[in-house]
C-alpha positions as CSV (number, residue, x, y, z in Angstrom):
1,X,-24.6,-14.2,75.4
2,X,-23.5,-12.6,72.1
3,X,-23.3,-15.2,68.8
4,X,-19.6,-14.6,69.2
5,X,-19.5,-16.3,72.0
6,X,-21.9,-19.0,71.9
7,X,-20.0,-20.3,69.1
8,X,-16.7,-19.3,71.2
9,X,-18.0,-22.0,73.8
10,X,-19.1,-24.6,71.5
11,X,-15.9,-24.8,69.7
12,X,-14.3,-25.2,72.9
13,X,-16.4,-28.2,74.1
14,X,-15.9,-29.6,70.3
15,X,-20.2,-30.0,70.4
16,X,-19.9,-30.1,66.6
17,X,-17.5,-31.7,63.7
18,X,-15.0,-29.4,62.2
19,X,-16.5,-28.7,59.1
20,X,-20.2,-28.8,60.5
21,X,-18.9,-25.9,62.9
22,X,-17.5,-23.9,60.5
23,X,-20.4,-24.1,58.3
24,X,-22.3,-22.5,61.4
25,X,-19.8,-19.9,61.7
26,X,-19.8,-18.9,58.0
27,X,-24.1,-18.8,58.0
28,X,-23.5,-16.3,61.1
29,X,-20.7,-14.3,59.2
30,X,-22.7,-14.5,56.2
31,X,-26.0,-12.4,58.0
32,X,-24.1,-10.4,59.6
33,X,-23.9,-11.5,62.9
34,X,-20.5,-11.7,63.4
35,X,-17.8,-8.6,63.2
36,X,-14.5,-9.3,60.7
37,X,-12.5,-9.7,63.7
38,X,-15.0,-12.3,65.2
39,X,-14.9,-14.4,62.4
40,X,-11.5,-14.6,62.4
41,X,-10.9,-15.7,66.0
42,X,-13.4,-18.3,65.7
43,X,-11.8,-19.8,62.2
44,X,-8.5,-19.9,64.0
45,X,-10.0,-21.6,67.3
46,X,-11.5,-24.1,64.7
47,X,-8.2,-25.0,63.2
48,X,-6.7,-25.1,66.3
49,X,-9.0,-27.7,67.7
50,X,-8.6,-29.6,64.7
51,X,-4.9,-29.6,64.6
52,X,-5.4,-30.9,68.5
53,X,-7.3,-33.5,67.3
């Protein structure tokens, strides 16, 4: 399971708070270990589960 999508699936289950989550993504962007397009798909799934909420 790629970091992509470990973060992919705890979005999903909501497993963290909004901004504790994005924090997590933004570390992972930060070292690398996400691609441009990654990030981007993962900041949109977080507002999207926030706007759901």
């Amino acid at each position: 399971m790629t970091v992509f999508e470990l973060c992919m699936f705890l979005i999903k289950r909501k497993r963290y708070e909004q901004a504790t989550m994005q924090n997590k993504v933004n570390v992972f962007y930060a070292n690398n270990q996400l691609k441009d397009d990654e990030y981007t798909q993962l900041l949109t799934e977080i507002d999207t589960q926030q706007t759901q909420a």
